[in-house]
N, CA, C and O atoms as a DFTB+ gen file, in Angstrom:
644 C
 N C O
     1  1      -1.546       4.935       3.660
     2  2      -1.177       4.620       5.034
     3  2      -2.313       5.041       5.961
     4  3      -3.080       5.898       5.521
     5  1      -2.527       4.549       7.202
     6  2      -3.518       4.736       7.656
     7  2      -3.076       5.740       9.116
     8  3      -2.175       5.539       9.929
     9  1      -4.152       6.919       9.051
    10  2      -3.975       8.049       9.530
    11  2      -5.185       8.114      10.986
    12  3      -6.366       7.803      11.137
    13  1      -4.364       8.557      11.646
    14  2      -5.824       8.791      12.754
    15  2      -6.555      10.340      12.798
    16  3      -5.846      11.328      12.988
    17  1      -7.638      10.431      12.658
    18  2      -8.499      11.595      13.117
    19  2      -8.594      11.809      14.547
    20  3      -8.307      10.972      15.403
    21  1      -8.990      12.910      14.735
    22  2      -8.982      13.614      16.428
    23  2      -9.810      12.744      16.999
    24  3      -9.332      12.152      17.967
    25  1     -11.073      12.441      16.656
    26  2     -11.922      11.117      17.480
    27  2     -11.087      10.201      17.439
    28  3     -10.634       9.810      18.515
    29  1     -10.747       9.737      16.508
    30  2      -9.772       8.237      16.569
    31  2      -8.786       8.322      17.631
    32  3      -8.544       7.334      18.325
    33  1      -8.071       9.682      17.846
    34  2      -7.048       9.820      18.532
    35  2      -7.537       9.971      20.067
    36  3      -6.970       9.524      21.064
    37  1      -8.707      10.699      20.000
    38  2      -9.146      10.705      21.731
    39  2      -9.380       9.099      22.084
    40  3      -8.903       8.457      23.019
    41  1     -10.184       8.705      21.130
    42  2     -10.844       7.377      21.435
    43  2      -9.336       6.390      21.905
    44  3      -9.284       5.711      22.930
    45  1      -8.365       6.501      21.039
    46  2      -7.463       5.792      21.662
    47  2      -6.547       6.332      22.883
    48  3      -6.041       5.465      23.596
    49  1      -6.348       7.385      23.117
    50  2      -6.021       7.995      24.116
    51  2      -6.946       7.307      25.134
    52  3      -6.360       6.737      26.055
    53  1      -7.906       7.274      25.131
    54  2      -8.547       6.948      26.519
    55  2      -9.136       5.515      26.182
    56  3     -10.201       5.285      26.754
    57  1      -8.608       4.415      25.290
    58  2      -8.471       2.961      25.732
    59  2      -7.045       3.058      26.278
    60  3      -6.933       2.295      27.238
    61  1      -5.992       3.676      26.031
    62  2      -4.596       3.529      26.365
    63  2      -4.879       3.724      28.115
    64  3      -4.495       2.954      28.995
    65  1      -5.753       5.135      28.304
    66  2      -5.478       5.504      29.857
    67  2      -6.375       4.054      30.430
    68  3      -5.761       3.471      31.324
    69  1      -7.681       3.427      30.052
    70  2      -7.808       2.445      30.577
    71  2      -7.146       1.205      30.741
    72  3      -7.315       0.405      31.661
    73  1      -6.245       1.092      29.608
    74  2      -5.869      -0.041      29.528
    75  2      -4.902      -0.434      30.360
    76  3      -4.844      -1.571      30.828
    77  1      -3.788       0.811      30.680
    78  2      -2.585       1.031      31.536
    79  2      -3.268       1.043      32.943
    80  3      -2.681       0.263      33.694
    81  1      -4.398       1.726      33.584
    82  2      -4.878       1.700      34.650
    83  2      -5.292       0.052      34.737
    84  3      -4.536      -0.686      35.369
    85  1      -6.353      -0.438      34.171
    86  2      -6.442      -2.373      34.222
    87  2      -5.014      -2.548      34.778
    88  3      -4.685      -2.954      35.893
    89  1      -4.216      -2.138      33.713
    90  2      -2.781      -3.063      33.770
    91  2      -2.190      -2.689      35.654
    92  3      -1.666      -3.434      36.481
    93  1      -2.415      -1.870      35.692
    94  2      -2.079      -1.144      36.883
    95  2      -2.788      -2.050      37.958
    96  3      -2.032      -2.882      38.459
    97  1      -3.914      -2.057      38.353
    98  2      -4.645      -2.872      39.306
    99  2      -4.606      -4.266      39.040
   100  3      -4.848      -4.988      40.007
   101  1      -4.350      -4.832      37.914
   102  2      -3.813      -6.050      37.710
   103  2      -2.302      -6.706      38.424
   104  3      -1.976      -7.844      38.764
   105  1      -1.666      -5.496      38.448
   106  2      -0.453      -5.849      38.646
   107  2      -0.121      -5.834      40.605
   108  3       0.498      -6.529      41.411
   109  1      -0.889      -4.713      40.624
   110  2      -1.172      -4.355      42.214
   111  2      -2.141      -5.809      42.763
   112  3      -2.049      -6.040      43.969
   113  1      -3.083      -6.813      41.891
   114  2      -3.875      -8.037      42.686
   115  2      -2.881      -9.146      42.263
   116  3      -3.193     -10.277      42.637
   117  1      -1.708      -9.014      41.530
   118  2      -0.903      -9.838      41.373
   119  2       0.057     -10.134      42.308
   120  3       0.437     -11.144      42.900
   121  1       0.446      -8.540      42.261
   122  2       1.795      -9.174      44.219
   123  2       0.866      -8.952      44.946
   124  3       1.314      -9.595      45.896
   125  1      -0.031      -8.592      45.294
   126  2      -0.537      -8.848      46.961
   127  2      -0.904     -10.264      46.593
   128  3      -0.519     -11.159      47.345
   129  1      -1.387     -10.471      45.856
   130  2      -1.848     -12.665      45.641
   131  2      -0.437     -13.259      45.998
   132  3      -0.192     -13.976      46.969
   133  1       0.664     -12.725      44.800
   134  2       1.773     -13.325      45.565
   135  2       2.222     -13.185      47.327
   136  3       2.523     -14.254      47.859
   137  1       2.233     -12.881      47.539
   138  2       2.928     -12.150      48.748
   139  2       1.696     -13.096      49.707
   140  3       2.201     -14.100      50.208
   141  1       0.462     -12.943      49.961
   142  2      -0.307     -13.391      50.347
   143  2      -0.404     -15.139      49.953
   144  3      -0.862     -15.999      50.705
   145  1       0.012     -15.303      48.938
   146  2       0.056     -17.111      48.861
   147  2       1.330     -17.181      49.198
   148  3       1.532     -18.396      49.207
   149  1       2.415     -16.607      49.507
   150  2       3.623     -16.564      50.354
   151  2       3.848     -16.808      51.757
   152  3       4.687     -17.395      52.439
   153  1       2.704     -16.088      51.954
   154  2       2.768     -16.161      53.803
   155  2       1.646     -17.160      53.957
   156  3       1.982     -18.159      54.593
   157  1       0.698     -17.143      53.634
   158  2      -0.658     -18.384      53.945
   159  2      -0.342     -19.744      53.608
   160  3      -0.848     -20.628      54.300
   161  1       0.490     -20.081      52.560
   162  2       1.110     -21.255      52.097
   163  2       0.225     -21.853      51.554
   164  3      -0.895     -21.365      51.707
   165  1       0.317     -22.915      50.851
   166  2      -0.464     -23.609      49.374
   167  2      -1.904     -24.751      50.410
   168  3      -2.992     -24.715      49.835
   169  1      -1.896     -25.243      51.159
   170  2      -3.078     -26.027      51.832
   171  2      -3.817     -24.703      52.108
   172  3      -4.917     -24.638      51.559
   173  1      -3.457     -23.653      52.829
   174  2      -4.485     -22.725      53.581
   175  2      -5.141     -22.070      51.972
   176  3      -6.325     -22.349      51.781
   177  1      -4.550     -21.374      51.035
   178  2      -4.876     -20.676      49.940
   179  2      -5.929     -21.633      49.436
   180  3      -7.107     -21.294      49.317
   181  1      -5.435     -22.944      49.117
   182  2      -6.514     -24.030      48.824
   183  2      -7.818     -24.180      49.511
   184  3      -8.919     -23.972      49.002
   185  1      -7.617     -24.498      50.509
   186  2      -8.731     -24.780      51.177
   187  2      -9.519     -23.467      51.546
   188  3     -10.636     -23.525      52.061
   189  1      -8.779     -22.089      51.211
   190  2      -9.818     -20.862      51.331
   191  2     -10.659     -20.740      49.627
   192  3     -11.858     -20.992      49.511
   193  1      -9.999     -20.426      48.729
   194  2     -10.773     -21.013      47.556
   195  2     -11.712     -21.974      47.636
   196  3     -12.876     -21.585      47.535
   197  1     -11.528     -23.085      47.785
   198  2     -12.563     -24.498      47.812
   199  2     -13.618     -23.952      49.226
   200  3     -14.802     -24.288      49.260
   201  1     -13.118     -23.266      50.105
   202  2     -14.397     -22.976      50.983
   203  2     -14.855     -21.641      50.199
   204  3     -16.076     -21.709      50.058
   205  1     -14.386     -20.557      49.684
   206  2     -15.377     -19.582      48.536
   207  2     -16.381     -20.432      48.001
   208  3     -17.587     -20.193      47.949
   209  1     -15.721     -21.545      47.569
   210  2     -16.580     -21.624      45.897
   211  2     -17.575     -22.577      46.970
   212  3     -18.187     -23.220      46.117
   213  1     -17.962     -22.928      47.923
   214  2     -18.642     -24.066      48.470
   215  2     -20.119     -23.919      47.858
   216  3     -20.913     -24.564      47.174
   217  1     -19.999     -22.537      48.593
   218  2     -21.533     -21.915      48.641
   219  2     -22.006     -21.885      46.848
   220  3     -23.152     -22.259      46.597
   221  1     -21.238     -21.508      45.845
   222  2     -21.564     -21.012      44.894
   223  2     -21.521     -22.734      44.397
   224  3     -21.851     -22.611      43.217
   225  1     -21.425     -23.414      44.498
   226  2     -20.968     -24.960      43.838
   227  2     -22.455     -25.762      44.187
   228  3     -22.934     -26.564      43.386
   229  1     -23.225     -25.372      45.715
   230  2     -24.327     -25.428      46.056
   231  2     -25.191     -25.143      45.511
   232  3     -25.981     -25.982      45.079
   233  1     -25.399     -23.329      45.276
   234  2     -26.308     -23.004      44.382
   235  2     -26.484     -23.317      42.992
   236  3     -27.502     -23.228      42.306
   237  1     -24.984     -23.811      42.595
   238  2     -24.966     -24.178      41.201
   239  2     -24.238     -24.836      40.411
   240  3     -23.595     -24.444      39.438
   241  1     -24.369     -26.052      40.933
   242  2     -23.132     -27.178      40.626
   243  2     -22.383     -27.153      38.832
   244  3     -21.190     -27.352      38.604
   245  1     -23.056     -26.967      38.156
   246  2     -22.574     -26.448      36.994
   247  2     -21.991     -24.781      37.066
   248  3     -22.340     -24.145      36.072
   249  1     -21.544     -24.348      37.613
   250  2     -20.776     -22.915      37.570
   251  2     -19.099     -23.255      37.295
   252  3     -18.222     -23.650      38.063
   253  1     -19.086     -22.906      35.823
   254  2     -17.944     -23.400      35.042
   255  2     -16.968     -22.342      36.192
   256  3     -16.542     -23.005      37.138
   257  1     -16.700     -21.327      36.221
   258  2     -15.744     -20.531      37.103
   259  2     -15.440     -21.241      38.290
   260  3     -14.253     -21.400      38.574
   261  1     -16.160     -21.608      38.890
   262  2     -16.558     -21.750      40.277
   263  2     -15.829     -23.350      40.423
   264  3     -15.022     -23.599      41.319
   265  1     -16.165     -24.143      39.617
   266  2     -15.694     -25.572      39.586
   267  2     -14.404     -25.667      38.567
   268  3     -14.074     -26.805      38.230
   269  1     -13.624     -24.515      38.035
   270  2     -12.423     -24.614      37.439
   271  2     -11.518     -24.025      38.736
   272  3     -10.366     -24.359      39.014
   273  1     -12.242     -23.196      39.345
   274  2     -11.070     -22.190      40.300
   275  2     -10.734     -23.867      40.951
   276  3      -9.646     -24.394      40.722
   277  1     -11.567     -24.415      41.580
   278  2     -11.582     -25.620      42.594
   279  2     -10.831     -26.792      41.863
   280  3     -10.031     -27.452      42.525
   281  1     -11.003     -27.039      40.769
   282  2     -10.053     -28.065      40.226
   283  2      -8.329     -27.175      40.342
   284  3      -7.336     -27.715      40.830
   285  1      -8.353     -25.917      39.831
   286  2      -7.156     -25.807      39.943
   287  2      -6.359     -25.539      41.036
   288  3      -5.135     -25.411      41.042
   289  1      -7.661     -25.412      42.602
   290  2      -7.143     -25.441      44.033
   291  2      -6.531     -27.139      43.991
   292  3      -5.364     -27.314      44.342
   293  1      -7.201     -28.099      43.638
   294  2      -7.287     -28.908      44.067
   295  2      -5.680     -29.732      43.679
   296  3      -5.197     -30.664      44.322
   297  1      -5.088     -29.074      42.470
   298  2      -4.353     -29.498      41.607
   299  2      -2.967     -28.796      41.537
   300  3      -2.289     -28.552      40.539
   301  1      -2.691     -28.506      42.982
   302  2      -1.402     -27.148      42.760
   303  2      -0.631     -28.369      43.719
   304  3      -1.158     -28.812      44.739
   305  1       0.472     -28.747      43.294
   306  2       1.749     -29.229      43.663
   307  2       2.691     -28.020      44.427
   308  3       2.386     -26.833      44.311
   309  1       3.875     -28.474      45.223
   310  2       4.628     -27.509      45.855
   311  2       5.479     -27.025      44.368
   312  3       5.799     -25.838      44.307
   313  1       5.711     -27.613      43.605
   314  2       6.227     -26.885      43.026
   315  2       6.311     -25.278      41.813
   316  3       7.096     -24.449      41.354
   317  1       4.756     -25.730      41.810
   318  2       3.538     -25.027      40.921
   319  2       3.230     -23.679      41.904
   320  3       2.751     -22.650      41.427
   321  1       3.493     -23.790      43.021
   322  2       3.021     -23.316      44.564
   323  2       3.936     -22.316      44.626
   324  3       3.539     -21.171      44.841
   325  1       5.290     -22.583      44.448
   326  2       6.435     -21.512      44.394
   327  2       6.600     -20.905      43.157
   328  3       7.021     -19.748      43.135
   329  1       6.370     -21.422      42.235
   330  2       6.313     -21.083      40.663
   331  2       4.940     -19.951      40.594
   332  3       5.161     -18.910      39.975
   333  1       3.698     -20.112      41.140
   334  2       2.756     -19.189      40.905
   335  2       3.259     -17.857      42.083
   336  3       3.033     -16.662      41.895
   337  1       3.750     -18.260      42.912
   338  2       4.548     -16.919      43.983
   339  2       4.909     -16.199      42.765
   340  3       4.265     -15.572      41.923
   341  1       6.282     -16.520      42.956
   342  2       7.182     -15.841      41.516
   343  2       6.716     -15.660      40.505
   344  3       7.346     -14.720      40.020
   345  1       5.616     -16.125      39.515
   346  2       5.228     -15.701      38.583
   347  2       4.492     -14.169      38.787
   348  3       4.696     -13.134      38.152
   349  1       3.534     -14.439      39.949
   350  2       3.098     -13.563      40.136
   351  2       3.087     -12.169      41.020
   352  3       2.259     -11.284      41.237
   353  1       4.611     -12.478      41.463
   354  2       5.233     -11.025      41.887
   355  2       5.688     -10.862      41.020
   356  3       5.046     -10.029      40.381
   357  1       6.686     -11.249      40.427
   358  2       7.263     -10.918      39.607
   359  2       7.039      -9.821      38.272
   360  3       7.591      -8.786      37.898
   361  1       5.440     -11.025      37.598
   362  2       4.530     -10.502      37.227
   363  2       4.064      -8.979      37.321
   364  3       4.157      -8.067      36.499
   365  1       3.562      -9.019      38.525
   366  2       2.489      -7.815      39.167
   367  2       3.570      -6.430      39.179
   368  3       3.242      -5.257      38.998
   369  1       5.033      -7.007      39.470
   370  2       5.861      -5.579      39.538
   371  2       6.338      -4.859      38.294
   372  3       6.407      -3.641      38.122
   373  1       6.739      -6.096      37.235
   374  2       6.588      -5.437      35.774
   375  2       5.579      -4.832      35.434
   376  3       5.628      -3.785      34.789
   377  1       4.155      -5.572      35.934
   378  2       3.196      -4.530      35.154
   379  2       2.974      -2.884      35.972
   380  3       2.476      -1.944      35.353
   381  1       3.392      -2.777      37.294
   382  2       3.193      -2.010      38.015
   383  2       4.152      -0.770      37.801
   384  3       3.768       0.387      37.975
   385  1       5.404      -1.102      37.416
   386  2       7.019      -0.164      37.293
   387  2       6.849       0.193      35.618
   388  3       7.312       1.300      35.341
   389  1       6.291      -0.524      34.510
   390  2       5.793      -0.123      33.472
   391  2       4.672       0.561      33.289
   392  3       4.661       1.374      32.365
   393  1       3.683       0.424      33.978
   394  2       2.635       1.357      34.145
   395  2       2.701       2.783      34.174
   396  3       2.312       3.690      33.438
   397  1       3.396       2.685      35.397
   398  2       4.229       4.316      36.098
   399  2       4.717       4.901      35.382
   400  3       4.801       6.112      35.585
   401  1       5.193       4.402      34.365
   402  2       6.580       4.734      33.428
   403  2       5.320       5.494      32.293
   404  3       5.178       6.688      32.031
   405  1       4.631       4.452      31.847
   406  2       3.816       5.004      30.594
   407  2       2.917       6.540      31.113
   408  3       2.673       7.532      30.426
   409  1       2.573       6.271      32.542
   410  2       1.601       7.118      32.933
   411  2       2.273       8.597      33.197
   412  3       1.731       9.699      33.275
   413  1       3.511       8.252      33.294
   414  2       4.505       9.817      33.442
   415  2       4.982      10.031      32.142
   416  3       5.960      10.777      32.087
   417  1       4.402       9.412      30.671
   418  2       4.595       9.786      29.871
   419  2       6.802       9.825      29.145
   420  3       7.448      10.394      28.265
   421  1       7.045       8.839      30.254
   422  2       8.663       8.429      29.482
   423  2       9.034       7.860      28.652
   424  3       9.486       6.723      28.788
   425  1       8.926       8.706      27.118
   426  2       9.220       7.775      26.166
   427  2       9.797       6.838      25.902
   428  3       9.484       6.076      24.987
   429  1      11.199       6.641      26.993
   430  2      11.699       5.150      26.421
   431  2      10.571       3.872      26.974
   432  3      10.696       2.701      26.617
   433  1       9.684       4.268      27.726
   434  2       8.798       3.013      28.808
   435  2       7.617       2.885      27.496
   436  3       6.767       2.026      27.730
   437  1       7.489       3.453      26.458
   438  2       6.401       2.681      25.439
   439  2       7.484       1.060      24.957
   440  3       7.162      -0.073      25.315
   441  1       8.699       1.374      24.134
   442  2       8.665      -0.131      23.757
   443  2       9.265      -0.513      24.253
   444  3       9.839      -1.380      23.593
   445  1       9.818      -0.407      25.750
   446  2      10.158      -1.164      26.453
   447  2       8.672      -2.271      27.134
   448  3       8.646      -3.442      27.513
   449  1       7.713      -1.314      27.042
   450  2       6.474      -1.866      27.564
   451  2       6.002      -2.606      26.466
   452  3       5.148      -3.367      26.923
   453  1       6.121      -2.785      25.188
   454  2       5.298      -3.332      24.327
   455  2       6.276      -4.620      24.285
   456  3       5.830      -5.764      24.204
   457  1       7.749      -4.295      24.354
   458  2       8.488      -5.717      24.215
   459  2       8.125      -6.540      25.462
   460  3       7.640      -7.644      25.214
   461  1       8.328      -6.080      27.280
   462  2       7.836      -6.858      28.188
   463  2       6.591      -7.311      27.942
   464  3       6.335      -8.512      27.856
   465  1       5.836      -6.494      27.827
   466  2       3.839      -7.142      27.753
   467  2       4.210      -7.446      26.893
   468  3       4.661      -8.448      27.449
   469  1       4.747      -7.678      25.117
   470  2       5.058      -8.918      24.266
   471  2       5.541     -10.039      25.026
   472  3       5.221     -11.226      24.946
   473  1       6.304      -9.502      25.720
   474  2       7.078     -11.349      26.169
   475  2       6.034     -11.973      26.877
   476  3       5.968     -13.198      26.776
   477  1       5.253     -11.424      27.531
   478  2       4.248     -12.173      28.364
   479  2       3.549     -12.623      27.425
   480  3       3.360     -13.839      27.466
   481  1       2.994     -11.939      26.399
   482  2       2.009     -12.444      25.948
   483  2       2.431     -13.684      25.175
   484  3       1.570     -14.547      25.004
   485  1       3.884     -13.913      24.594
   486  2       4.287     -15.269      23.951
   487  2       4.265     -16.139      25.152
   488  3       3.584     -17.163      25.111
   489  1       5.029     -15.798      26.358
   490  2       4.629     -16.900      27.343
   491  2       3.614     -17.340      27.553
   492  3       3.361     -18.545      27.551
   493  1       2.719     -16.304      27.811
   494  2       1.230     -16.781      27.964
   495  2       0.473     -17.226      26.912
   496  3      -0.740     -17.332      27.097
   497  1       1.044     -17.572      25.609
   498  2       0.605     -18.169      24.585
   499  2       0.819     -19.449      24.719
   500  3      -0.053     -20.278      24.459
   501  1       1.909     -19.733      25.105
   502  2       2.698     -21.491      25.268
   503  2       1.689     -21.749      26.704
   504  3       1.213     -22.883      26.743
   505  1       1.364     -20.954      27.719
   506  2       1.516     -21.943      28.483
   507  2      -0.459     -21.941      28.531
   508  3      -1.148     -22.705      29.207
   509  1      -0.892     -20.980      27.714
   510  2      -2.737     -21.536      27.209
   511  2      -2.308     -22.720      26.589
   512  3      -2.898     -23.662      27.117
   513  1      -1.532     -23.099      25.691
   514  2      -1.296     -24.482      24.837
   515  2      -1.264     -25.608      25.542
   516  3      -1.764     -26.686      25.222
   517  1      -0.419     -25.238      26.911
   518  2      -0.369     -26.423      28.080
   519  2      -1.871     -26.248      28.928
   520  3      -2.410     -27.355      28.887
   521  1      -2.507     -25.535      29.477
   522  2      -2.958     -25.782      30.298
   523  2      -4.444     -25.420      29.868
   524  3      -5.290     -26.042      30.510
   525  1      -5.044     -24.335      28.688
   526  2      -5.919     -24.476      28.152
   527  2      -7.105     -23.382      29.043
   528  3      -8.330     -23.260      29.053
   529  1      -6.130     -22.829      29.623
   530  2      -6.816     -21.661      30.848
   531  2      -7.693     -20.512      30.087
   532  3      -7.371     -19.733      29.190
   533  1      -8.656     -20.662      30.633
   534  2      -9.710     -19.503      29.826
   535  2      -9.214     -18.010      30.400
   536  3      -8.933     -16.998      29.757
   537  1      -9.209     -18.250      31.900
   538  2      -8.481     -16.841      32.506
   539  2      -7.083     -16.339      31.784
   540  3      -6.841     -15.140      31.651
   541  1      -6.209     -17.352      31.342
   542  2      -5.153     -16.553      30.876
   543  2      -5.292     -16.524      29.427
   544  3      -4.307     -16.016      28.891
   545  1      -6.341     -16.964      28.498
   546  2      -6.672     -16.634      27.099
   547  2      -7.245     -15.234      27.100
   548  3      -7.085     -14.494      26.129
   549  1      -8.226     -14.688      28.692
   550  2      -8.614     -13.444      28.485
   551  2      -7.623     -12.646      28.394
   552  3      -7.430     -11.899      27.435
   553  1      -6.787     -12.756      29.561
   554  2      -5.614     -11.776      30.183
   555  2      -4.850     -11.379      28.638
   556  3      -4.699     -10.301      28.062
   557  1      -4.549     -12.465      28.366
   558  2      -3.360     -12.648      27.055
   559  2      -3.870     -11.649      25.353
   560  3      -3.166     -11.023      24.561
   561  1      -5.677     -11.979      25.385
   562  2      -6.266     -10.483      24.312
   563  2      -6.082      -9.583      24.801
   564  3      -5.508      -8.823      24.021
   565  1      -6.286      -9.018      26.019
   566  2      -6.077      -7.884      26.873
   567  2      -4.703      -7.779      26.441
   568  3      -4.503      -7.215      25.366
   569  1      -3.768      -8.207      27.068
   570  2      -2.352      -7.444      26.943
   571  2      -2.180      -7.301      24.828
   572  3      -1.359      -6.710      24.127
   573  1      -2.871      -7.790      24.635
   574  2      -2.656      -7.699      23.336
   575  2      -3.469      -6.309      22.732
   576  3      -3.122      -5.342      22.053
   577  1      -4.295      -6.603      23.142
   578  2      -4.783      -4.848      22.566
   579  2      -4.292      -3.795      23.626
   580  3      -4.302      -2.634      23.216
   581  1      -3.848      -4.002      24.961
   582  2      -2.943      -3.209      25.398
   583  2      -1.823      -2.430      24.449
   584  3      -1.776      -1.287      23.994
   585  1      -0.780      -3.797      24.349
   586  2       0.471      -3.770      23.355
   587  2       0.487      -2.481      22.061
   588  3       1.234      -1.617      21.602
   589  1      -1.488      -3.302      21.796
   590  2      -1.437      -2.256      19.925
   591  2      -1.813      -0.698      20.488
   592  3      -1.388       0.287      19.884
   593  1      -2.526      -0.591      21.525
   594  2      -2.235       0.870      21.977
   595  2      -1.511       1.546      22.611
   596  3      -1.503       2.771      22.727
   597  1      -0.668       0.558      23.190
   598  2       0.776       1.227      23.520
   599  2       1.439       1.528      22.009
   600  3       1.768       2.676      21.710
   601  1       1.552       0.787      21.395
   602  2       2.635       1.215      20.007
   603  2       1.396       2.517      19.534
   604  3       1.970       3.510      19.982
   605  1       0.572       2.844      19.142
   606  2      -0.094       4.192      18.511
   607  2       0.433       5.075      19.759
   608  3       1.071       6.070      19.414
   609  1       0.334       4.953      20.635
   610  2       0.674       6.037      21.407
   611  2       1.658       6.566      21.268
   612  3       1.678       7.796      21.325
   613  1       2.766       5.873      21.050
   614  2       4.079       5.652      21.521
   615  2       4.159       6.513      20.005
   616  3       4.751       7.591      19.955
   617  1       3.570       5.978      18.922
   618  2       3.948       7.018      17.539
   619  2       3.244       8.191      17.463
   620  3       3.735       8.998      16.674
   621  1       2.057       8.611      18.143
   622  2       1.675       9.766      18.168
   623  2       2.643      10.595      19.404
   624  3       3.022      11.735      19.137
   625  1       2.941      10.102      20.470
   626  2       3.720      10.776      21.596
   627  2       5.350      10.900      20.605
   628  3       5.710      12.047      20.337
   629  1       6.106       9.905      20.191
   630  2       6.895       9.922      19.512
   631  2       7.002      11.545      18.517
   632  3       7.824      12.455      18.618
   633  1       6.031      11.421      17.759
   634  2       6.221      12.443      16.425
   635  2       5.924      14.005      17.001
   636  3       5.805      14.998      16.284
   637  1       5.834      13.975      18.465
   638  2       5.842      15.252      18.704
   639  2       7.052      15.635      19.596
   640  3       7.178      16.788      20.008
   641  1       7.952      14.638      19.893
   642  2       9.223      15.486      20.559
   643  2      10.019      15.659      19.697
   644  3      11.062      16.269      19.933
């Protein structure tokens, strides 16, 4: 069976504290995005994106980031519009109220956190299949090696209460 050593164990100790902090400021640019594409509404959010990327589309008309953000300004329906609100409060407060939880060290908040960040990550598996998003293929390894250092934690924190 495979055993961790004290390096192994610091080393993961402190991808866990990074990973939960990411998760943390992730979740904190998730509702203010929501909340903020809430009140600005879907033309203004658009047309502030597509005026970001102007300058950078100038200097470099091939800038894959730069000309995907703008196709997907260009391509948001009202309904997609209320759907990315809610996804992403919604979103941002699970990762934010699970965070807290792991960071105060409450054992029941490890697999409660590995089953929520699991569920995302199957959602966010189906919906890379639909839409083929490089941003949410990153997000989606991330919560995934999140997940596997939440569960070591959760059995090293586990075997000592």
């Amino acid at each position: 069976m495979f055993k961790t050593n004290i390096f192994n164990q610091k080393l993961i100790d402190k991808i866990f504290d990074l990973g939960i902090l990411a998760k943390f400021f992730i979740g904190v640019f998730e509702l203010l995005a929501g909340v903020v594409y809430l009140i600005s509404g879907q033309a203004i959010m658009n047309s502030f994106i597509i005026f970001l990327a102007q300058q950078e589309v100038a200097d470099d008309p091939d800038n894959f980031i730069v000309n995907y953000l703008t196709k997907i300004a260009n391509n948001f329906s009202v309904g997609t519009h209320f759907y990315a609100i809610f996804y992403l409060v919604f979103h941002g407060l699970i990762n934010i109220l699970l965070v807290i939880a792991l960071a105060k060290n409450k054992i029941w908040a490890y697999p409660v956190a590995a089953v929520g960040f699991g569920a995302f990550i199957i959602y966010q598996s189906f919906q890379y299949l639909y839409t083929h998003s490089l941003i949410l293929l990153i997000l989606t390894i991330f919560d995934i090696l999140v997940v596997a250092v939440i569960l070591l934690e959760y059995k090293k924190n586990y075997k000592k209460k």
